[in-house]
N, C-alpha and C positions, 0 to 999 in steps of 0.2 A: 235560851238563845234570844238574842234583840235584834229586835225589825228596824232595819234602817230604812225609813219611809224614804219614796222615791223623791229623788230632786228634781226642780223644776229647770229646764231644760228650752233654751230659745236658741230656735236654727233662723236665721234668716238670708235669705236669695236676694242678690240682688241682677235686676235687667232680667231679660227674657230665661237665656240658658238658666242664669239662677231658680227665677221660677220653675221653669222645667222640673229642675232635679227636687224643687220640693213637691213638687206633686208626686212624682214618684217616689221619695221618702216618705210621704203620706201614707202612699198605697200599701209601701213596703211594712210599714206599722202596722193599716188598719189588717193587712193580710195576718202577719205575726201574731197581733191578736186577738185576730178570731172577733173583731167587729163588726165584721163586712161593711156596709156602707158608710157609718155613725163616723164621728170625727176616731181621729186616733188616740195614744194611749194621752190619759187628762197631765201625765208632766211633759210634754211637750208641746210649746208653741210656735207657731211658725207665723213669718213674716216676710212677706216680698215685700222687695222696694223696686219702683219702675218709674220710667219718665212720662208712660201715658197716663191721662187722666182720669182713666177708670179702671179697672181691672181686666184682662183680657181671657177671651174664654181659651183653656186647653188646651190638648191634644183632644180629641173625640172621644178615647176610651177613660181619659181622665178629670175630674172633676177641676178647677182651678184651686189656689189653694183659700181664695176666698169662702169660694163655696164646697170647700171640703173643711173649713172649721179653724182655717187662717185668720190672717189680716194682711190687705191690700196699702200699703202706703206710695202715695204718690208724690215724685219729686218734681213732677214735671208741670207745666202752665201753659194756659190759651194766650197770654198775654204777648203782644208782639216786642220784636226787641227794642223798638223807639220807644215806647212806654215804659219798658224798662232801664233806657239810657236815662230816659228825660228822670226819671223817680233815684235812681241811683245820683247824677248829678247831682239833684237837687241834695241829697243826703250828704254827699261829699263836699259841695261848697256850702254848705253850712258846718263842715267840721273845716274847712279851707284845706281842704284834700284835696281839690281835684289833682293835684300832680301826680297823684298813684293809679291813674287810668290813662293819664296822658299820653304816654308813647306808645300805648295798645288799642286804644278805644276808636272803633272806627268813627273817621271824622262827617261821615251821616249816616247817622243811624236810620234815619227813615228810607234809606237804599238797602239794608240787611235782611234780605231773607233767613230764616230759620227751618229748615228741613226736620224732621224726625225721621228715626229710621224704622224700616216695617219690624212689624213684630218678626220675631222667629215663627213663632206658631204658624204664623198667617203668611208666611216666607213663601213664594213658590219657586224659591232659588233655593238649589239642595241646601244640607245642612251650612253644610260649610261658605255660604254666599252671605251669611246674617252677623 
C-alpha cells in the first residue's frame, strides 16, 4: 500500500470574526492531535488578514493565531487620508488620470476623518454589535 504524504493546506481568516474561527480551528487541531500546546498539525497554515496594525491578542482562553504558529498580515495604515489623497493624486496626474477619482474623491481631504472599527475581541458590545 502507498502513502500519500499529506498536502499542504492554507486556511486563511480574514477581519476579526475570521481570526476568531482560526483560532479555534487551531485549537480544534492541536486538540485532535494530541499536541497540546505546540503549533498544530505541520500541513496546515494559517493566515489572518486584518486592518489593525499589529496583531490583536484573543479570546483569553485562546492563543492568537500569531502566537499559536500563524501569521498576522496587516492591510491596514497610520497614514491619514490627506497623505493618501495627496500621493494618490500625485500618481494619477502623472498617468493624466485624475478623471477616475473625480466624481468620488472628497473635494478636501484634509476635512476626512478615518475611524476604525473596535476589534470584536475587545467589543464590549454583545457579539452581534461588531
Amino acid at each position: 500500500m502507498s502513502h500519500t504524504p499529506p498536502r499542504n493546506i492554507l486556511v486563511v481568516g480574514c477581519g476579526s470574526a475570521g481570526e476568531a474561527t482560526l483560532m479555534h480551528m487551531m485549537e480544534e487541531l492541536r486538540t485532535q492531535s494530541g499536541t497540546g500546546g505546540t503549533a498544530p498539525r505541520p500541513s496546515f497554515r494559517f493566515v489572518s488578514i486584518d486592518q489593525p496594525p499589529f496583531a490583536e491578542v484573543g479570546p483569553t482562553d485562546l492563543p492568537s493565531v500569531a502566537n499559536g504558529g500563524g501569521r498576522y498580515v496587516s492591510i491596514g495604515t497610520k497614514q491619514s487620508y490627506r497623505v493618501f489623497d495627496a500621493g494618490l493624486s500625485i500618481k494619477l496626474g502623472e498617468r493624466k488620470a485624475l478623471g477616475e477619482i473625480a466624481t468620488w474623491a472628497p473635494r478636501a481631504p484634509r476635512t476626512v476623518i478615518l475611524m476604525t472599527a473596535p476589534s470584536c475581541h475587545h467589543s464590549t458590545e454583545p457579539r452581534g454589535g461588531c
